[in-house]
C-alpha positions in Angstrom: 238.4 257.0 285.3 239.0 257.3 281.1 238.0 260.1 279.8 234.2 260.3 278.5 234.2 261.4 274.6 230.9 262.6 273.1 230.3 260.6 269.6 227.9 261.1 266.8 226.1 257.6 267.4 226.5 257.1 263.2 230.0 257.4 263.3 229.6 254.1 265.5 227.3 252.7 263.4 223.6 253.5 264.5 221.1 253.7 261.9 220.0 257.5 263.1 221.3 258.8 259.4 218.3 260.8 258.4 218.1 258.2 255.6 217.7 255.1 257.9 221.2 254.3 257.2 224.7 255.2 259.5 227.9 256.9 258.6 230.3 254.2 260.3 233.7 254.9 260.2 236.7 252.5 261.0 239.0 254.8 261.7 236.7 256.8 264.5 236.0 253.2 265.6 239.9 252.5 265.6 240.4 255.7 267.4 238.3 255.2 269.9 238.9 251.5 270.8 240.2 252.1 274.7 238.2 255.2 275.0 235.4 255.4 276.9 231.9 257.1 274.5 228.9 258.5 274.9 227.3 257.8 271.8 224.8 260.9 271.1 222.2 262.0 268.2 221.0 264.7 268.2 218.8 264.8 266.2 217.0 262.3 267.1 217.0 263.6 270.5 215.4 266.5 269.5 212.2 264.8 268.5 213.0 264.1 264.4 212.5 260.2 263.0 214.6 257.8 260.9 214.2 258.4 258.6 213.7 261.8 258.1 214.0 264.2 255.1 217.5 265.5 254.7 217.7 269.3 256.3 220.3 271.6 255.9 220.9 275.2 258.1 220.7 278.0 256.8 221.1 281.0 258.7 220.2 280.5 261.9 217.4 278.3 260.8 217.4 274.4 259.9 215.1 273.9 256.8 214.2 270.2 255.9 214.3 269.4 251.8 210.1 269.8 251.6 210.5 273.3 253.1 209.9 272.7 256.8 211.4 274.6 259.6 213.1 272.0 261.6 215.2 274.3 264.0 213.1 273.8 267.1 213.7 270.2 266.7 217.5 271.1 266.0 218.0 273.5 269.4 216.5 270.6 271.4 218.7 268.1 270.3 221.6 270.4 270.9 220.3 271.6 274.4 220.1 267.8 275.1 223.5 266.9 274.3 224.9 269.4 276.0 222.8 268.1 279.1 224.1 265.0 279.1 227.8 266.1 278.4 227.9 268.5 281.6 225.7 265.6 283.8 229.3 263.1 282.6 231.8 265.9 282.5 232.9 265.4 278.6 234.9 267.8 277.3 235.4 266.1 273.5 233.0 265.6 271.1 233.7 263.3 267.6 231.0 264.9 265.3 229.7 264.0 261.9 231.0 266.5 259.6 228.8 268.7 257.1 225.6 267.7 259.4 223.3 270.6 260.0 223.5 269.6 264.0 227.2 268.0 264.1 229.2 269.6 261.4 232.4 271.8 262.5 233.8 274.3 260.7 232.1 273.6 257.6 228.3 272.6 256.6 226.2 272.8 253.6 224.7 276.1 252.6 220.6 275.5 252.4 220.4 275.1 249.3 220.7 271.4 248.9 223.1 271.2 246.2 225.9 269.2 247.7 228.2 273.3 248.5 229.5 273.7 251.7 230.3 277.3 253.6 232.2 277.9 256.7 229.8 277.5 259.8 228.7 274.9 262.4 225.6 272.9 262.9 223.8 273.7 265.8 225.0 271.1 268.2 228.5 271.9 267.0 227.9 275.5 268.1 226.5 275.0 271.4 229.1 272.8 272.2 232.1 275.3 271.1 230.4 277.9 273.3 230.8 275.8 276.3 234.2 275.2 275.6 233.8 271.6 274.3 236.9 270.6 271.9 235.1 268.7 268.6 236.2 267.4 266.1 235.3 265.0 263.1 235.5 262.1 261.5 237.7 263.5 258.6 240.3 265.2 261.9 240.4 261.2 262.8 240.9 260.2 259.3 243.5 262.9 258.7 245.3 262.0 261.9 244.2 264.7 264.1 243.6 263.8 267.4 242.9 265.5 270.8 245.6 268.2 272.1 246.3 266.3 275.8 
């Protein structure tokens, strides 16, 4: 049996961008061509809409752009995903960087303005504390793959 990969279900495509739109990527697509994926959202498994308005973490809160608390919605969708990757045993996750659920290592500060700090979103986070490897579209980009 291939190995199951989590995947931000934009990266492949989906319209679940809190826009209406999706982030695919061709070389996540590329990457992943003989691999077998669970496509995930998060945040849409959480309870949130597409579209949505934009949110951004800060702290350990998620604040949407019209000042609402979103985190609830946030833990869910990361509670969720790490649900479904224990129930198929995945152990890698392809996240959408920056993303207040999926970035890795860096997301944007709360203030809306486009800067990014060090930090995960909170799907990210869960994830890492379970020992899930992530990482994201610009690792796949960069030619960073998976450690075997």
């Amino acid at each position: 049996m291939k190995e199951r990969i989590l995947v931000s279900a934009c990266l492949l495509g989906v319209n679940c961008k809190y826009n209406g739109s999706n982030n695919e990527n061709k070389a996540v697509l590329e990457y992943l061509r003989d691999k077998d994926i669970i496509p995930i959202c998060p945040e849409i498994m959480g309870g949130l809409t597409t579209p949505r308005n934009p949110s951004e973490r800060l702290n350990d809160k998620v604040i949407s752009n019209d000042n609402l608390d979103v985190t609830e919605n946030f833990k869910r969708g990361a509670l969720e995903t790490l649900k479904l990757a224990e129930k198929l045993g995945c152990k890698k996750a392809i996240l959408k960087s920056k993303s207040p659920s999926c970035g890795s290592n860096y997301i944007y500060d709360g203030t809306f303005k486009g800067n990014l700090i060090k930090g995960d979103g909170i799907t990210a986070e869960l994830l890492k504390k379970q020992n899930i490897s992530i990482l994201t579209e610009k690792d796949i980009e960069n030619n960073i793959t998976f450690m075997l």
